[in-house]
Backbone as XML, in Angstrom:
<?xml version="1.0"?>
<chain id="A" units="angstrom">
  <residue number="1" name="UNK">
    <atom name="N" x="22.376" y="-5.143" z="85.813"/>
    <atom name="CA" x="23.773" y="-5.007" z="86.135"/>
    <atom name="C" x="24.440" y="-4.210" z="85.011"/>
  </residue>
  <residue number="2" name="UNK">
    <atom name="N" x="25.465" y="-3.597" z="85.310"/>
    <atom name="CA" x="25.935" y="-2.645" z="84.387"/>
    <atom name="C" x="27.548" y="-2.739" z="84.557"/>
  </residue>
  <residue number="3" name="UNK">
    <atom name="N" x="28.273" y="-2.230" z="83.606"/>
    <atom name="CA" x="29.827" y="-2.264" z="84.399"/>
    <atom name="C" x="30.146" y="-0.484" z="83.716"/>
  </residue>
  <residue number="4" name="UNK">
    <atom name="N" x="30.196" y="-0.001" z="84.997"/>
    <atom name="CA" x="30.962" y="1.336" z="85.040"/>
    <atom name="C" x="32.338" y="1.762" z="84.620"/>
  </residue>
  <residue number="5" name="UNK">
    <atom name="N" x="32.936" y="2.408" z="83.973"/>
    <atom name="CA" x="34.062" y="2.651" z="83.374"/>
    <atom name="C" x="34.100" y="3.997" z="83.193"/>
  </residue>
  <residue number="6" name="UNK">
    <atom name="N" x="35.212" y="4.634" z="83.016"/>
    <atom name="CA" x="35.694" y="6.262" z="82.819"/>
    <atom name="C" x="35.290" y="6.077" z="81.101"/>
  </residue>
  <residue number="7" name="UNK">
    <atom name="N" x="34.704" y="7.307" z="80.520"/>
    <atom name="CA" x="34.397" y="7.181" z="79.118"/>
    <atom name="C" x="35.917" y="7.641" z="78.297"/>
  </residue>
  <residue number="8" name="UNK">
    <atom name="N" x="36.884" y="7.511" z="78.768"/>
    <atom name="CA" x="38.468" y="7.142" z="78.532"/>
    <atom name="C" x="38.343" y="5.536" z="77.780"/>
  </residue>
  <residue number="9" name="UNK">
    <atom name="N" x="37.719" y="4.972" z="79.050"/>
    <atom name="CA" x="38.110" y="3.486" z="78.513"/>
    <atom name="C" x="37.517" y="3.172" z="77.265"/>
  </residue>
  <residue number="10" name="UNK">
    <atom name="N" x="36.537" y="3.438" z="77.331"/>
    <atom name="CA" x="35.168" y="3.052" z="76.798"/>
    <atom name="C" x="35.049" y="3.941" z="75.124"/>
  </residue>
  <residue number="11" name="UNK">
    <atom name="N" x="36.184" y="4.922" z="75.326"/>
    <atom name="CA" x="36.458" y="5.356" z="73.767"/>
    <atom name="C" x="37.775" y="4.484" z="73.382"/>
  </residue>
  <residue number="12" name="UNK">
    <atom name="N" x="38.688" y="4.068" z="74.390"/>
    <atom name="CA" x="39.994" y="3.232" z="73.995"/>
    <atom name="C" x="39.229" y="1.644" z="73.598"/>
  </residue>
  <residue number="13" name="UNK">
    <atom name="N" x="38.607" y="0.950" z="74.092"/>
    <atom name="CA" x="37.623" y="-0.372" z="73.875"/>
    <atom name="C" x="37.564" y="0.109" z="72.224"/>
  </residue>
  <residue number="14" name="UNK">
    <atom name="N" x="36.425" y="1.243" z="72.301"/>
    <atom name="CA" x="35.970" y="1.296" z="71.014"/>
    <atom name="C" x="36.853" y="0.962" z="69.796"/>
  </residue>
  <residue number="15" name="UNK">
    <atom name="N" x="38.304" y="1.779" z="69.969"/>
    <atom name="CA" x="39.407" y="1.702" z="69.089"/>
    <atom name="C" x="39.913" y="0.585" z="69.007"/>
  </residue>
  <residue number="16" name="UNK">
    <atom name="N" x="39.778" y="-0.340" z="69.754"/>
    <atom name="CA" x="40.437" y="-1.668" z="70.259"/>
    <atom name="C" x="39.860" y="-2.421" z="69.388"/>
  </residue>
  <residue number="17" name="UNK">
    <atom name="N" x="38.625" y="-2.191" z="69.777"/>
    <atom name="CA" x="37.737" y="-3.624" z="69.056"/>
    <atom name="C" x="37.280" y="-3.337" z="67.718"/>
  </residue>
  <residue number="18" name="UNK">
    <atom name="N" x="37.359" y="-1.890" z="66.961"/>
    <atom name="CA" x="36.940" y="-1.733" z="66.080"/>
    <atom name="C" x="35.385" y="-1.771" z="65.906"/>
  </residue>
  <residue number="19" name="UNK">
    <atom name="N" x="34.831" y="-1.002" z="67.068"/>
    <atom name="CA" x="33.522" y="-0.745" z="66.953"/>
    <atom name="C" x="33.204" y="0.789" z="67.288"/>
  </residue>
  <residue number="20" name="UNK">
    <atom name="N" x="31.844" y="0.707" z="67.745"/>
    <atom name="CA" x="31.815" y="2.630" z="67.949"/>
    <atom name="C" x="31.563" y="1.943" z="69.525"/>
  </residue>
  <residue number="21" name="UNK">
    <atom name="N" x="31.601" y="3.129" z="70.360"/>
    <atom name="CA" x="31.238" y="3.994" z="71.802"/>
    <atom name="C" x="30.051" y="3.416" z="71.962"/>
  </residue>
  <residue number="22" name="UNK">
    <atom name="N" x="29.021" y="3.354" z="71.064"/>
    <atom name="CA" x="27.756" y="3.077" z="71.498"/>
    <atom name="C" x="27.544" y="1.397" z="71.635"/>
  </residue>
  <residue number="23" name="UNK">
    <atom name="N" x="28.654" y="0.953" z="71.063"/>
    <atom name="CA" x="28.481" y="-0.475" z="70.666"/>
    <atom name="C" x="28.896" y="-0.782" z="72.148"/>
  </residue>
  <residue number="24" name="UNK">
    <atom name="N" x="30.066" y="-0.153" z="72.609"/>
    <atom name="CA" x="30.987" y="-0.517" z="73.866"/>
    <atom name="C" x="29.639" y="-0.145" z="75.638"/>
  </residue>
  <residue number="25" name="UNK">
    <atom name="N" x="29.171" y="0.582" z="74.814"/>
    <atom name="CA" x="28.008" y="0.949" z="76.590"/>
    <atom name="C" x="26.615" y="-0.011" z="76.176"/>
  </residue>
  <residue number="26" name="UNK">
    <atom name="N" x="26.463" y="-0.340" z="75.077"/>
    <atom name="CA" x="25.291" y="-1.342" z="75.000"/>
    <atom name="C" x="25.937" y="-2.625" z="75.614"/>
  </residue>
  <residue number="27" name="UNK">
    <atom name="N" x="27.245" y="-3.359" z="75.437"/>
    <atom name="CA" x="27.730" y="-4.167" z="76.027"/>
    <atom name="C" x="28.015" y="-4.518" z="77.211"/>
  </residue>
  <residue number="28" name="UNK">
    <atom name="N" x="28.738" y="-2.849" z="78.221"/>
    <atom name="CA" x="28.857" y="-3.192" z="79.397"/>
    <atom name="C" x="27.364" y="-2.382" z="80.054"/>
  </residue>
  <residue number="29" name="UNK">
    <atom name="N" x="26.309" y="-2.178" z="79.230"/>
    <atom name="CA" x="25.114" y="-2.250" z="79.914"/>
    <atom name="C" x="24.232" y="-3.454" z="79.887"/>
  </residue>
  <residue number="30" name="UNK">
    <atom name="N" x="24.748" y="-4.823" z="79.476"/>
    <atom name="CA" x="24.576" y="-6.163" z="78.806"/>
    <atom name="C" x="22.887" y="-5.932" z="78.002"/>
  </residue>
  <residue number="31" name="UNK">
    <atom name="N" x="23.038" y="-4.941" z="77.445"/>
    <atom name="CA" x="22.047" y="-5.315" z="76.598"/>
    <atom name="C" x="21.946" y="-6.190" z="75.094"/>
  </residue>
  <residue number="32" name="UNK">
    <atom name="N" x="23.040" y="-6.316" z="75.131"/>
    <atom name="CA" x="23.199" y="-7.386" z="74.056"/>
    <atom name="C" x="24.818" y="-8.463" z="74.934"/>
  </residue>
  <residue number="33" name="UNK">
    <atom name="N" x="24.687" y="-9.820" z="74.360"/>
    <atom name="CA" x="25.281" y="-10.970" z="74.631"/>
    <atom name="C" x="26.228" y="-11.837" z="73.426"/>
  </residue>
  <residue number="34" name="UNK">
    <atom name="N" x="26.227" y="-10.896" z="72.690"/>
    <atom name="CA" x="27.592" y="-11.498" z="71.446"/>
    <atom name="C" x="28.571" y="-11.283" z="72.036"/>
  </residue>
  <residue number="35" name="UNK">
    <atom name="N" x="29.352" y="-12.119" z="71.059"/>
    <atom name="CA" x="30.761" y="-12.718" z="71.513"/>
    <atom name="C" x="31.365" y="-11.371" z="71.802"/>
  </residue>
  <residue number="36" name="UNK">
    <atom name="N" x="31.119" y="-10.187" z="70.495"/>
    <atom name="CA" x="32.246" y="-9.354" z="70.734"/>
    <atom name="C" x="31.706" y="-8.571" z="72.396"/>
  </residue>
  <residue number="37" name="UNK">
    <atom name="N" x="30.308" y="-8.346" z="72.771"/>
    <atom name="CA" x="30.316" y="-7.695" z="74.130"/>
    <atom name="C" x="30.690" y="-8.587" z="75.012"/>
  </residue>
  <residue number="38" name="UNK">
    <atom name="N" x="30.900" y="-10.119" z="75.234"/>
    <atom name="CA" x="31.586" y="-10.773" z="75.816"/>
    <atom name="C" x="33.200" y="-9.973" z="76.041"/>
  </residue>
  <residue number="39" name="UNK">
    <atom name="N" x="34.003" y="-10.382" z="75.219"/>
    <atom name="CA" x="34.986" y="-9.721" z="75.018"/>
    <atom name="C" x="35.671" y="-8.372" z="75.507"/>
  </residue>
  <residue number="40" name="UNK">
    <atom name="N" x="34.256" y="-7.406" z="74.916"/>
    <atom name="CA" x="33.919" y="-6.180" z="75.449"/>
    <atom name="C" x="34.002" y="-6.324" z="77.531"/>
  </residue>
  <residue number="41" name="UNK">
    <atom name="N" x="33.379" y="-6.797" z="77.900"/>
    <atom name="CA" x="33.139" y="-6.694" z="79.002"/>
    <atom name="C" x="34.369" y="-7.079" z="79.556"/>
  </residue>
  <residue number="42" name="UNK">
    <atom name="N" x="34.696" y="-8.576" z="78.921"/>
    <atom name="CA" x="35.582" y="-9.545" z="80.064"/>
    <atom name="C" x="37.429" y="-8.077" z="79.922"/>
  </residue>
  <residue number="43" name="UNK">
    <atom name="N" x="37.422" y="-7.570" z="79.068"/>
    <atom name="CA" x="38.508" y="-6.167" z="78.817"/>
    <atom name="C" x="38.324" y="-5.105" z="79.836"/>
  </residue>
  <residue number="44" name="UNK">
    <atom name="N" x="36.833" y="-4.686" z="79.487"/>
    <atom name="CA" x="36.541" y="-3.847" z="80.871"/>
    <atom name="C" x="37.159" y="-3.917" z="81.895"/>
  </residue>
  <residue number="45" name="UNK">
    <atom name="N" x="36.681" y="-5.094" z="82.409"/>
    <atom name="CA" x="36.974" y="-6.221" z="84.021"/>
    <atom name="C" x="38.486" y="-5.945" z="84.271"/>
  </residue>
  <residue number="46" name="UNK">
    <atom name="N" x="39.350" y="-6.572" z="82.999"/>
    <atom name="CA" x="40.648" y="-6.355" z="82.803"/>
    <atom name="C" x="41.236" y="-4.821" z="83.057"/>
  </residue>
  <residue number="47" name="UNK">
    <atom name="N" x="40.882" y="-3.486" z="82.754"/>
    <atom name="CA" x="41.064" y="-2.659" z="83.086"/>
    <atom name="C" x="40.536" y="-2.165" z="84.292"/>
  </residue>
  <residue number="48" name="UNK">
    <atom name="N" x="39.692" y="-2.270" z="84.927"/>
    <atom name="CA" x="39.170" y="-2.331" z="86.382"/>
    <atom name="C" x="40.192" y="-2.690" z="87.319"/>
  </residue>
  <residue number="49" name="UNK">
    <atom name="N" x="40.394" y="-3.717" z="87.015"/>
    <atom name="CA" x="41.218" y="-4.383" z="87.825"/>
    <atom name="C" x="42.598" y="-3.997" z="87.956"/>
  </residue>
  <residue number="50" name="UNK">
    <atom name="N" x="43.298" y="-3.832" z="86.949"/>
    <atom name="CA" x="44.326" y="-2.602" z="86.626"/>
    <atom name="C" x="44.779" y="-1.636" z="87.152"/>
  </residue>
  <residue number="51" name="UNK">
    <atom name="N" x="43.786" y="-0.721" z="86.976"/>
    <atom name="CA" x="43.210" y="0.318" z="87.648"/>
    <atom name="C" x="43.258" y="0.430" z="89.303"/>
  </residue>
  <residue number="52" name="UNK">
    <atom name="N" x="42.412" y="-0.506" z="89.740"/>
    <atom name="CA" x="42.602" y="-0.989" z="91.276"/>
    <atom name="C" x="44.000" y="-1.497" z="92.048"/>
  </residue>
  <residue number="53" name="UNK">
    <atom name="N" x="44.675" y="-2.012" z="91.134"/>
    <atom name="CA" x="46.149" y="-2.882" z="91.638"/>
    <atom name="C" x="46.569" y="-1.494" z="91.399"/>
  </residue>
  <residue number="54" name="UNK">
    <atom name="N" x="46.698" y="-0.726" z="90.549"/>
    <atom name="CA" x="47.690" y="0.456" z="90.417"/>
    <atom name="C" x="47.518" y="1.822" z="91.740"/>
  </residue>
  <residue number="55" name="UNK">
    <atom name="N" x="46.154" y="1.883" z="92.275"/>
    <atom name="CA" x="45.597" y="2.648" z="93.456"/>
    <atom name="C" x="46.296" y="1.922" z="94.362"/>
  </residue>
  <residue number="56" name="UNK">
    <atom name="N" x="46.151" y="0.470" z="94.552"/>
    <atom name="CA" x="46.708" y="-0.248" z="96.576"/>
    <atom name="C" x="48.303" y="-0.428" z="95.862"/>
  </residue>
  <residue number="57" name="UNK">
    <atom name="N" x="48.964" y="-0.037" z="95.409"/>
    <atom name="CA" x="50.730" y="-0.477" z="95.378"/>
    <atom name="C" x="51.204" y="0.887" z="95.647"/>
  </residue>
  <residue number="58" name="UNK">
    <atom name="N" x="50.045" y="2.200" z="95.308"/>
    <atom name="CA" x="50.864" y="3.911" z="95.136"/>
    <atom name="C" x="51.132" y="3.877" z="96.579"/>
  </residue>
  <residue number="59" name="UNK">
    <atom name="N" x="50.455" y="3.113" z="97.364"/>
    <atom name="CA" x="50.461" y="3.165" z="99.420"/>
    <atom name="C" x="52.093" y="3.040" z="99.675"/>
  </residue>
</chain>
């Protein structure tokens, strides 16, 4: 399982969390399970979702 994201997000994560890019796609590719790719991911999700509510309200 993997979580897909625009590499927008995934350089904004990076800045967020104070890690690099590579840290942020090892996470939402769950190859690693620390707290911070926890975090990492459950943000992702959070912008996904975002993302989606902001596409069905432009109708």
């Amino acid at each position: 399982m993997k979580i897909r994201i625009h590499p927008e997000f995934k350089s904004q994560m990076a800045l967020e969390f104070d890690t690099s890019k590579q840290n942020v796609k090892m996470a939402l590719d769950y190859y690693n399970n620390s707290e911070l790719a926890k975090k990492i991911r459950a943000r992702a999700k959070a912008l996904l979702l975002s993302e989606a509510a902001s596409i069905i309200t432009e109708d």
